[in-house]
C-alpha positions as CSV (number, residue, x, y, z in Angstrom):
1,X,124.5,135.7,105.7
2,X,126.7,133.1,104.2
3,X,130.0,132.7,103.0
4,X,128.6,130.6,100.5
5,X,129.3,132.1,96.7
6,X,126.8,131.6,93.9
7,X,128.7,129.5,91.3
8,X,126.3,129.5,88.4
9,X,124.2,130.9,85.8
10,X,120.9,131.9,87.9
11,X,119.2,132.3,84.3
12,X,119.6,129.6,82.6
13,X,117.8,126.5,82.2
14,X,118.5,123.8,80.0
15,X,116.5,120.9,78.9
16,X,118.0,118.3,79.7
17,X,116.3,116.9,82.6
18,X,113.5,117.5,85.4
19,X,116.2,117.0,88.1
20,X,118.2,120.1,87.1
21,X,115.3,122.4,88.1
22,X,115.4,124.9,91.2
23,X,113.4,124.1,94.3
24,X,110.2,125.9,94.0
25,X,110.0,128.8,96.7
26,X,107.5,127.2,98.8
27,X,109.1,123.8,99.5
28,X,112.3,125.7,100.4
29,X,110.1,127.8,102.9
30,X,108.4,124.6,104.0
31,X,112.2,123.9,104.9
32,X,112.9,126.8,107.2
33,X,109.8,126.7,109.0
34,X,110.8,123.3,110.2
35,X,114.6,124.5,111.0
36,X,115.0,125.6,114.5
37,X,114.8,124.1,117.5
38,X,115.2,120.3,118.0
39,X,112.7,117.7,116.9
40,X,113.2,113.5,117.8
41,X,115.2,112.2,114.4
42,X,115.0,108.9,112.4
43,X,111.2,109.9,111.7
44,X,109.8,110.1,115.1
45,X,109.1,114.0,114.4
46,X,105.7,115.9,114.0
47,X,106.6,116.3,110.3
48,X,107.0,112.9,109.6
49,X,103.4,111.7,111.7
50,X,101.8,114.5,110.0
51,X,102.6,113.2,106.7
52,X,100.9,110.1,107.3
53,X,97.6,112.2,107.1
54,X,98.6,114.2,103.8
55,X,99.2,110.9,101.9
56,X,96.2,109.0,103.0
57,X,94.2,112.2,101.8
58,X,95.5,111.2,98.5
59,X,95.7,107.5,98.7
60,X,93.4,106.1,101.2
61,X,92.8,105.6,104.4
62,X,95.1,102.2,104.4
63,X,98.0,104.3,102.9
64,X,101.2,104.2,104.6
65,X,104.1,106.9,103.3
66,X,108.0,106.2,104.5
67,X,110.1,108.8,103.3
68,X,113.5,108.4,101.6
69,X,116.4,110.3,100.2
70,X,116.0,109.1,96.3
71,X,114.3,107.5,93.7
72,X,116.2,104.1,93.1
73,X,116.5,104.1,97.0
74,X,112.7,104.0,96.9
75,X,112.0,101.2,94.2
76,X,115.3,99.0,95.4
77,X,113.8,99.2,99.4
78,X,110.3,98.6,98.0
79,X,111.0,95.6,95.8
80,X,113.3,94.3,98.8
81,X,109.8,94.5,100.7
82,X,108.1,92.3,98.1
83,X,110.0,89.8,97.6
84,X,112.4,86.6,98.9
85,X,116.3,86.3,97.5
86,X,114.9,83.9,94.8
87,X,112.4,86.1,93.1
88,X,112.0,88.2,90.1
89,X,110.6,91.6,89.3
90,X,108.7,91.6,85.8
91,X,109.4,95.3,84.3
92,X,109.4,97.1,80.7
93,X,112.9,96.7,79.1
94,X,113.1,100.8,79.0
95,X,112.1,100.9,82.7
96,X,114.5,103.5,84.7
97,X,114.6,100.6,86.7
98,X,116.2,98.2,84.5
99,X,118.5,100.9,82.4
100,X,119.5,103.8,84.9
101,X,119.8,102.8,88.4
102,X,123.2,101.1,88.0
103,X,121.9,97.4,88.6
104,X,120.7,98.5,92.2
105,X,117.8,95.8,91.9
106,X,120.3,93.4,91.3
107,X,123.5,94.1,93.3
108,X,121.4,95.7,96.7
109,X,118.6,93.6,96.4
110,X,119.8,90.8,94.6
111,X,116.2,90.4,92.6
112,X,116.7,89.4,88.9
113,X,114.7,91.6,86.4
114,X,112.9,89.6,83.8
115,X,112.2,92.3,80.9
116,X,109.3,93.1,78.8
117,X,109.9,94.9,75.2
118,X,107.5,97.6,75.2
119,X,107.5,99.9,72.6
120,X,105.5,102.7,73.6
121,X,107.1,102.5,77.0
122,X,104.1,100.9,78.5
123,X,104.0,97.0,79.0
124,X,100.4,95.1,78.8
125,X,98.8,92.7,80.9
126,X,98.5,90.3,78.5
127,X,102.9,90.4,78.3
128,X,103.0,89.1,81.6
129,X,102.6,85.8,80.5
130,X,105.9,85.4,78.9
131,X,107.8,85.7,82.5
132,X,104.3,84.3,84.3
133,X,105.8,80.9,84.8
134,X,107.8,78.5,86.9
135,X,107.3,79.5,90.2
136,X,108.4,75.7,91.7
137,X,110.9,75.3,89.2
138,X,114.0,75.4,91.2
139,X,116.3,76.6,88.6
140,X,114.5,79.8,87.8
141,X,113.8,82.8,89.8
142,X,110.5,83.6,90.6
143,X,108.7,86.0,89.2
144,X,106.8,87.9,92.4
145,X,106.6,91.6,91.6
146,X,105.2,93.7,88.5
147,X,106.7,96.9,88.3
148,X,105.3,100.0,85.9
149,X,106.3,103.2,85.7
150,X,103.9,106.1,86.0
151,X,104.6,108.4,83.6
152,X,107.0,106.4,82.0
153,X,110.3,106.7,80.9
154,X,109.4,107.6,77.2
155,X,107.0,109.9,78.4
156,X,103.9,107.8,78.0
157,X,100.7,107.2,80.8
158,X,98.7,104.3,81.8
159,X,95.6,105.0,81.7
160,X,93.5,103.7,84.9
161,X,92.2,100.9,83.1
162,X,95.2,99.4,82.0
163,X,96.3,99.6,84.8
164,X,93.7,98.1,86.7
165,X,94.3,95.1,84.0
166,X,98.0,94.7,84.8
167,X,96.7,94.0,88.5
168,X,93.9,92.1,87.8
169,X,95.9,89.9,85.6
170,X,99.3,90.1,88.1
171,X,97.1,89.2,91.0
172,X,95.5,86.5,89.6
173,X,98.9,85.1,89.1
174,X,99.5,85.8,92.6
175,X,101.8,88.5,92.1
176,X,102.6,92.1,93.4
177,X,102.4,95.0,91.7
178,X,104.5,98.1,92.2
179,X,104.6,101.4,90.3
180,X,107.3,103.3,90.1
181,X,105.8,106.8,90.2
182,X,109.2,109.5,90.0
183,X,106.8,111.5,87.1
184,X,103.5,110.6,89.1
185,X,102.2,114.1,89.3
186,X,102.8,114.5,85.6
187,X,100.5,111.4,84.9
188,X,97.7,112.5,87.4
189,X,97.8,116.5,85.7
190,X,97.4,114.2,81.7
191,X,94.8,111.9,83.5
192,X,93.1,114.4,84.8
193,X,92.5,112.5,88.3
194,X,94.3,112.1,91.4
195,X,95.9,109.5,92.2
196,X,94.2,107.1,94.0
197,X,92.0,106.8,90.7
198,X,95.1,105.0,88.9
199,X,96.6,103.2,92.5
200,X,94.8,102.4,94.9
201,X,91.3,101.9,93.4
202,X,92.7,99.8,90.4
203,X,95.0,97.6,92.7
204,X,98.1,98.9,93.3
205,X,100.3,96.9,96.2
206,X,103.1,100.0,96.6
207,X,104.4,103.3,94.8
208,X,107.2,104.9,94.9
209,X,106.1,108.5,95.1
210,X,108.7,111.2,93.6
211,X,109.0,114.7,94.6
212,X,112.6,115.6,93.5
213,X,111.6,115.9,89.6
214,X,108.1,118.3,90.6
215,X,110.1,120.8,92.9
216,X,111.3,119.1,95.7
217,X,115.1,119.6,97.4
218,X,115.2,115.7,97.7
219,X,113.6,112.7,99.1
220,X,110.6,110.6,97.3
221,X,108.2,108.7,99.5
222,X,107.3,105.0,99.0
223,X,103.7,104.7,100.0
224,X,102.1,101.2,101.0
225,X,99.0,100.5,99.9
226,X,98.7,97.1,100.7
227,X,100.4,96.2,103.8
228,X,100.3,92.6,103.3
229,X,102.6,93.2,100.3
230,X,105.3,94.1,102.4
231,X,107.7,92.8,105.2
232,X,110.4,94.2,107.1
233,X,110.4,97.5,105.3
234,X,111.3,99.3,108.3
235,X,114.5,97.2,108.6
236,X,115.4,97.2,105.0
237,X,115.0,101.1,104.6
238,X,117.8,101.4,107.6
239,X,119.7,99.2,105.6
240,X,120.1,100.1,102.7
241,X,120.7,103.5,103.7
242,X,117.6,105.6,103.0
243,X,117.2,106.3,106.6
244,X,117.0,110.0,107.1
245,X,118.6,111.2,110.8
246,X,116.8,114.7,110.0
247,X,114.1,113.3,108.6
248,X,112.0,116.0,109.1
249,X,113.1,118.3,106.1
250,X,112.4,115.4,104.1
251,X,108.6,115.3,105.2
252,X,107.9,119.2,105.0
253,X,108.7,119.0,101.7
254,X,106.1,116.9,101.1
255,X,103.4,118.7,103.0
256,X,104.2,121.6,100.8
257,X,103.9,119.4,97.8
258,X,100.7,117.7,98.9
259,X,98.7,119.6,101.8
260,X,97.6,121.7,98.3
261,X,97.3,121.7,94.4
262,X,101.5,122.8,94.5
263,X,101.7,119.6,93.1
264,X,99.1,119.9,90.4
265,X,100.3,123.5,89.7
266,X,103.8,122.2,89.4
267,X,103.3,119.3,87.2
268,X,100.7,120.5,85.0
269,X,103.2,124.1,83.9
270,X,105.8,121.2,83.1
271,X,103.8,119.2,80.9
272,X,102.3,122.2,79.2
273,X,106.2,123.8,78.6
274,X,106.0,120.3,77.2
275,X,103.4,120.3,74.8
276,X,104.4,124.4,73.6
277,X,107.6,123.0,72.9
278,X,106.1,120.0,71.1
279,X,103.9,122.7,68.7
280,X,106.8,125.2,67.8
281,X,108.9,122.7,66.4
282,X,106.3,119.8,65.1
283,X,106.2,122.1,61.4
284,X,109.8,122.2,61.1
285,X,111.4,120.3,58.4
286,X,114.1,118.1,59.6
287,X,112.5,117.4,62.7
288,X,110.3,114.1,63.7
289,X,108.2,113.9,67.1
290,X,109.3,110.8,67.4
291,X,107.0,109.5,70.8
292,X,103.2,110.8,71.9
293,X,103.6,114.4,74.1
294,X,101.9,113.2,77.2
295,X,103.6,114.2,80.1
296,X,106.7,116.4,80.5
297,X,109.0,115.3,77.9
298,X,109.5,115.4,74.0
299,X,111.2,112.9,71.7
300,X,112.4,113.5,68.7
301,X,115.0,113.1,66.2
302,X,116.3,115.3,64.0
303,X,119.9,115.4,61.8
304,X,123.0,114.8,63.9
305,X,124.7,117.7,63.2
306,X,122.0,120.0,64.5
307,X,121.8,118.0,67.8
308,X,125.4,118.9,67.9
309,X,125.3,122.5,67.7
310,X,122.2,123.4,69.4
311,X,123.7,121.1,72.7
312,X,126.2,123.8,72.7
313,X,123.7,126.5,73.0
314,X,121.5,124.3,75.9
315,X,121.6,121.4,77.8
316,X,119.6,117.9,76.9
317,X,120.7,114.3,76.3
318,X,120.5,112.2,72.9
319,X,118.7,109.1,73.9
320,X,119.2,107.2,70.9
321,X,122.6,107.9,68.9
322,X,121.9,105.6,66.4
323,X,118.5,107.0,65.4
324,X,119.2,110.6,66.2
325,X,116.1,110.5,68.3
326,X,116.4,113.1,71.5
327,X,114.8,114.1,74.9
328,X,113.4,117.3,75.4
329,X,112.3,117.8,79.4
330,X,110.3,120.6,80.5
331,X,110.1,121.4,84.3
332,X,107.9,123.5,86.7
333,X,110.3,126.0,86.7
334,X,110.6,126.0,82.5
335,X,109.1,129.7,81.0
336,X,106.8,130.1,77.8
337,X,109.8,132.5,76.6
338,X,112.5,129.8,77.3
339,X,110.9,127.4,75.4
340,X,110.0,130.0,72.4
341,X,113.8,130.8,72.6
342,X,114.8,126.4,72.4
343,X,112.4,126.1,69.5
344,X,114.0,129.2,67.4
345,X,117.7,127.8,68.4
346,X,116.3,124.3,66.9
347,X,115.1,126.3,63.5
348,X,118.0,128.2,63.7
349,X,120.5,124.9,63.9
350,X,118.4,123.2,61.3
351,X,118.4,125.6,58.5
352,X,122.5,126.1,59.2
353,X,122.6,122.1,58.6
């Protein structure tokens, strides 16, 4: 019992974003089988050594996994890891890193971002040499650390090959790479491998592993693959306060997500809500699917006015006002008949307009 009082709609769901999804059933029982009783904190529980096995099963024997509470917290601690004061992280222009974590790269970890345009979301390896350059120039930061993201933020995937050419190219350059995986699941259910097929085996240094956006509570993971790519992580994770007390409810999660295919099951429902939602509305006139369906989000623009109404019958963002051009995000918890009922609320809205 609980004194506790349900304060919202159990049955809706919007599209507006991954992160507004429940907790799948499993993860929150993973939760209560590790409650009770007392277990050594700061990561020195069962949980946590256990999960040491799940994500070498998935990344290699070498694999190293140190949970933490968020996403930015992962990718700001990771490239703190990488890199000295003076360096540079090379990343796409649309990266979550560079446009929605608030300048934490800078202001935490005081690494300057040097920007790539890429279009399609994805940067190349052959744009690395605009920032590849002037490593003993004393007036310039240094660029040390490529990072991608996996699925990226415009809904794209790498494929393993490009991947492994980023490295190959970034290594020869003798610099890190680091992938910012929040949507990783999504990418490996498109891909059609696991994930040590586009990480590990193509050259990977470190990932920052989410589980928040593929039915997790909270906490993401950031898994070294290359321990000589790292230093002090231990120290900087305490610092810049993604050290869990309790870190055990953080970890179970994980063993929920991973010790099976909840992951896959998960990931590959959202991208499909995804790609049902992309076929009901591609026809309609007005509408323009504006980036590749590939993972778990649609883009697309369509007049302004319709945006307007049909965001006061659900949830989602505009990502571009001055295009029109909008996001569409599907999640594991996201039903055939909720997205049949979006894509007649966007005919409905259109023929009004």
């Amino acid at each position: 019992m609980t004194d506790a009082i349900c304060r919202h709609d159990q049955g809706f769901h919007g599209f507006a974003s991954d992160n507004c999804a429940s907790v799948h059933p499993d993860v929150l029982a993973a939760i209560a089988l590790a409650n009770g009783g007392h277990q050594d904190s700061y990561g020195d529980d069962v949980y946590t050594a256990h999960l040491q096995q799940v994500f070498r099963r998935h990344f290699g024997n070498e694999a190293r996994a140190f949970p933490v509470f968020n996403g930015t917290g992962a990718n700001v601690v990771s490239l703190q890891s990488m890199t000295d004061r003076w360096d540079a992280v090379i990343c796409a222009v649309s990266s979550h890193l560079n446009t929605d974590e608030c300048a934490a790269a800078e202001k935490v970890a005081g690494i300057k971002l040097l920007t790539l345009e890429a279009p399609d979301g994805k940067i190349t390896a052959e744009s690395l040499d605009v920032h590849a350059w002037g490593w003993d120039n004393q007036h310039r930061a240094s660029p040390r650390v490529v990072s991608i993201t996996q699925s990226t933020e415009l809904g794209t995937c790498y494929t393993p090959d490009e991947i492994a050419h980023i490295c190959e190219r970034a290594h020869g350059y003798a610099m890190k790479v680091h992938l910012d995986g929040a949507r990783l699941a999504n990418a490996a259910a498109t891909l059609g491998v696991g994930f040590k097929a586009f990480t590990t085996d193509v050259g990977v240094d470190v990932v920052s592993f989410g589980g928040t956006k593929n039915g997790l509570l909270f906490g993401e993971v950031i898994v070294v693959l290359n321990p000589d790519a790292v230093r002090g992580l231990l120290h900087l994770r305490k610092a810049s306060m993604q050290l869990a007390s309790k870190m055990r409810f953080v970890s179970v999660q994980f063993e929920a997500l991973l010790a099976g295919d909840l992951w896959l099951q998960n990931a590959a429902h959202a991208n499909a809500m995804a790609r049902r939602l992309e076929e009901r509305v591609r026809g309609f006139p007005g509408v323009v699917i504006a980036r590749p369906v590939q993972a778990n989000a649609v883009f697309a623009r369509l007049p302004t006015e319709a945006t307007r109404r049909l965001q006061g019958r659900s949830h989602f963002y505009v990502w571009d006002e001055a295009t029109g051009e909008v996001r569409w995000m599907t999640a594991f918890d996201t039903t055939e008949g909720e997205v049949d009922d979006f894509a007649a609320a966007i005919g409905e809205e259109l023929r009004s307009v």
